[in-house]
C-alpha positions in Angstrom: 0.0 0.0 0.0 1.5 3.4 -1.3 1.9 5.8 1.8 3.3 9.1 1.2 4.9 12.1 3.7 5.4 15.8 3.5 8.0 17.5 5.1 9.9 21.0 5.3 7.7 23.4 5.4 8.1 26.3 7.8 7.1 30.0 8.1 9.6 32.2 6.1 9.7 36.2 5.1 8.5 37.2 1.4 12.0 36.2 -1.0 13.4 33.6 0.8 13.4 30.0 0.1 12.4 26.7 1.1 12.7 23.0 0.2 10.0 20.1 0.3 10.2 16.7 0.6 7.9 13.8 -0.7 9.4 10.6 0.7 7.3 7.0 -0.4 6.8 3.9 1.2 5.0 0.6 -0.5 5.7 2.0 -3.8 9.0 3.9 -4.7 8.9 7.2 -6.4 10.5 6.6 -9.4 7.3 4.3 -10.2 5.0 7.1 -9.7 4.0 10.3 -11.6 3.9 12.6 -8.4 2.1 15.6 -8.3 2.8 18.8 -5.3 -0.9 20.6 -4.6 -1.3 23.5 -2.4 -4.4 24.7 -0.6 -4.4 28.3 0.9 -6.6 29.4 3.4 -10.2 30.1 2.4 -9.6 28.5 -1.1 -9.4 25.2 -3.1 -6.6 22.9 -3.2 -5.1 23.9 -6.2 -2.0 21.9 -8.3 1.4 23.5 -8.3 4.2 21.2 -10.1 4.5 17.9 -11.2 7.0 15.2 -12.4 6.4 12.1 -14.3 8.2 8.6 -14.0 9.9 9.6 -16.6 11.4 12.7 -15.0 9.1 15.5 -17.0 8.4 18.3 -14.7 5.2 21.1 -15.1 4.8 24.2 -13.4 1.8 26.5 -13.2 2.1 29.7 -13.9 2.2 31.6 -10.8 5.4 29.5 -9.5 6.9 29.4 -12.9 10.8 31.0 -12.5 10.7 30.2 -8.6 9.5 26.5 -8.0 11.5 23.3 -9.2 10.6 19.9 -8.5 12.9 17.1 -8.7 13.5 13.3 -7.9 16.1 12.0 -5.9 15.8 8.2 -7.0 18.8 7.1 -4.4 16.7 8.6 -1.5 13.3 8.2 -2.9 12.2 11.6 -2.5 10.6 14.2 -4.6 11.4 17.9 -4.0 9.9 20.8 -4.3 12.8 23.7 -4.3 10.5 27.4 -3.7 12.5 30.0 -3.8 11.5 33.9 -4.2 8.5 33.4 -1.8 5.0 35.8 -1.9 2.8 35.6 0.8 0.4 34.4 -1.9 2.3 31.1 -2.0 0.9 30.3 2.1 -0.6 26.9 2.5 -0.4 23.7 3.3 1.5 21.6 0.3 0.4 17.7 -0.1 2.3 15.5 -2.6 0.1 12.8 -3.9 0.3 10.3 -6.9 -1.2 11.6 -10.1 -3.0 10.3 -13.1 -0.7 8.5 -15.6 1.3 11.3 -17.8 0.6 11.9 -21.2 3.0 11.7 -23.7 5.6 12.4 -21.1 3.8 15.3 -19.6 2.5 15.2 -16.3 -1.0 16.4 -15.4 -2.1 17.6 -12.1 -5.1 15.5 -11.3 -4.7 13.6 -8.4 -5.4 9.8 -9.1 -6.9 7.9 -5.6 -8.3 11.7 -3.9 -5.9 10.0 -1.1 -4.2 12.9 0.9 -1.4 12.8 3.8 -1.1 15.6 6.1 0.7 18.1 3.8 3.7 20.4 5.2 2.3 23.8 5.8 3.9 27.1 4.3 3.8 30.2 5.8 5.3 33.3 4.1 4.8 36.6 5.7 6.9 39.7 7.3 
């Protein structure tokens, strides 16, 4: 059974950085087209950035430039580097397994509507 945990959030001033982890268990992540959702207070979770099995990555616009996410296969995690923070970037951050890519592109749909605890972000002065 695939079990999946969030870490590294933290509360941080506007232009700073921070990283996130998505570590697996039952299922290792470079089997999985994993997907990094946010939901800010008041408002829908909403997909952020995505990377398939086959290592394809997809940003939304709004974190375009200042979000990366990568795969460490050797310590099965997935990342999510933020860096150049807005307050508009607050919430808590799951990481969840997504629908299958297509064509090598990932999609920001999550697949089971299974989510973990998330990380949560905090970005203020």
């Amino acid at each position: 059974q695939l079990r999946i945990v969030e870490s590294g959030g933290g509360s941080v001033q506007p232009g700073e950085s921070l990283r996130l982890s998505c570590t697996t268990s039952g299922v290792t992540v470079d089997r999985l087209d994993i997907g990094w959702f946010r939901q800010a207070p008041g408002k829908e979770r909403e997909g952020v950035s995505c990377i398939s099995l086959e290592g394809a990555t997809y940003n939304i616009d709004a974190v375009k430039g200042r979000f990366t996410v990568s795969r460490d296969d050797a310590k099965n995690t997935v990342y999510l580097q933020m860096n150049a923070l807005k307050p508009e970037d607050t919430g808590v951050y799951y990481c969840t397994q997504i629908v299958p890519s297509v064509r090598g592109t990932c999609v920001l749909v999550d697949l089971y509507g299974s989510w973990g605890q998330g990380t949560r972000v905090t970005v203020s002065t």
